[in-house]
C-alpha positions, 0 to 999 in steps of 0.5 A: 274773334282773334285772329292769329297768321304764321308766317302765311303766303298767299296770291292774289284771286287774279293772279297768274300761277306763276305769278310773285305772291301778294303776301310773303310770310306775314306773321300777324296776331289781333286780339279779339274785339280789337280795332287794326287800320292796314295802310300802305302803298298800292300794290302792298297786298292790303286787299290780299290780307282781307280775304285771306282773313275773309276765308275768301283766298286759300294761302299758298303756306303758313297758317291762319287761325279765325277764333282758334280755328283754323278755316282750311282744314275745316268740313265744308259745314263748318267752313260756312258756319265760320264764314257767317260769323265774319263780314267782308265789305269789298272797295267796290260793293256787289250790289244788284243794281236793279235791287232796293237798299232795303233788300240789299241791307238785310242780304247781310243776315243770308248765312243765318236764314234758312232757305225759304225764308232766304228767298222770301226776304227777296220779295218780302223784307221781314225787318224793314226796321232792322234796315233802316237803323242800320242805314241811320248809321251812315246818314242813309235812311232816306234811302231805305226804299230806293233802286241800288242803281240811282244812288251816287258810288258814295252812296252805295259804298254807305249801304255796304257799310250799312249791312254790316250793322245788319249782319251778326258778324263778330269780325268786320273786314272794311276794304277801303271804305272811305274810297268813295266818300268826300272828308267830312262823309268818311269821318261820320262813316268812320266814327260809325264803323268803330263805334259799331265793333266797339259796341258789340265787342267785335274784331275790325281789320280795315285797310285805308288809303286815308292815312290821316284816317287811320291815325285819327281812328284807330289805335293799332297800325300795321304798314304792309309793303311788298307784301310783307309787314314793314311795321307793327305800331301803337298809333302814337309810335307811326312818326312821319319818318316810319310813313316816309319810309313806308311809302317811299316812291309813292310820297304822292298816296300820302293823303291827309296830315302827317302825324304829331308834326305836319311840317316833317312832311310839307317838303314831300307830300303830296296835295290833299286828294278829293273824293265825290260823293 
């Protein structure tokens, strides 16, 4: 799915009215089955850009444009049809605690289902097999029939990922996947996630704080700061002094290795930061 923004301006869901917007005329252009890591400071308005492309947000101006169509001007009908065929997973998944995994996974197939075969999925799981391979991604699958609320964060995290391989979605949408994930998990999750929308030809915009991540994966980088596009780089173009300049007053979010030339950054870095499980 392409996916073409003009100059668009939008707010946080939380912000207040008169609030400074969280995006400022951000002009953007990926091409269908391309994969796009987002990195920047806190506060860049990575989250705010995906759902804005999630139709979850409404701009405030500019335009946006899913495969040619632009969301905001379509019936309510449409809109949802277009929603179906994208998938956002949120940093923090929304999954019932008291729910099982397998229930959770094949929620990601709801905007194909018709209403009775919605409800029944809930008490009857039709395609156990579809969530176990689907879990068998993300080193999951031990877990098919377990509780929501007796798995670790990373673990959840892993699920939401999960129902992504479960969903039809032609755009996946990744808000900081790794948030949750200890190295050696993120890199397999990762390396999942992009073979994935390689396989099914599908777009993947994901946001990442793990800037070695990004460069290691992906190879197309747009840095946000302030809201706005500070650069728009082939990975091999992302050299340290385009990161330090990035982050500048928040050095300490740079995680992982600086690209081509570690040591550009060793007078600055910050220590490598830990994540559970």
């Amino acid at each position: 799915m392409r996916l073409d923004l003009t100059n668009l301006c939008a707010s946080h869901l939380t912000a207040r009215p008169n609030a400074k917007a969280a995006l400022s005329g951000v002009t953007l252009t990926v091409a269908a089955g391309e994969q796009v890591a987002v990195i920047g400071p806190s506060g860049a308005g990575k989250t705010t850009l995906l759902n804005a492309l999630a139709c979850a947000l409404r701009p405030s101006s500019g335009t946006l444009a899913l495969g040619g169509q632009t969301p905001w001007t379509l019936p309510a009908s449409t809109l949802r049809t277009l929603r179906g065929s994208l998938f956002l997973a949120p940093q923090v998944p929304p999954l019932p605690p008291r729910q099982r995994v397998v229930t959770a996974v094949l929620a990601a197939r709801l905007p194909h289902q018709g209403l009775w075969a919605s409800v029944r999925s809930l008490f009857y799981p039709d395609d156990i097999a579809l969530a176990e391979r689907a879990l068998a991604h993300f080193g999951l699958a031990d877990k098919l029939f377990e509780r929501v609320d007796r798995l670790s964060g990373g673990e959840r995290q892993r699920v939401a990922l999960a129902r992504l391989v479960a969903s039809q979605a032609r755009l996946f949408l990744v808000d900081e996947p790794l948030s949750a994930l200890d190295p050696t998990r993120g890199q397999q999750a990762m390396q999942a996630l992009t073979a994935l929308a390689r396989e099914r030809q599908a777009t993947l915009v994901t946001s990442l704080h793990h800037v070695d991540i990004a460069l290691q994966h992906f190879p197309r980088i747009v840095g946000l700061r302030g809201g706005r596009i500070a650069f728009d780089l082939p990975t091999e173009q992302v050299t340290a002094e385009v990161l330090r300049t990035l982050y500048a007053q928040h050095l300490h979010e740079l995680t992982g290795a600086a690209p081509s030339s570690p040591s550009d950054l060793s007078d600055t870095a910050a220590p490598v930061v830990m994540h559970c499980r």
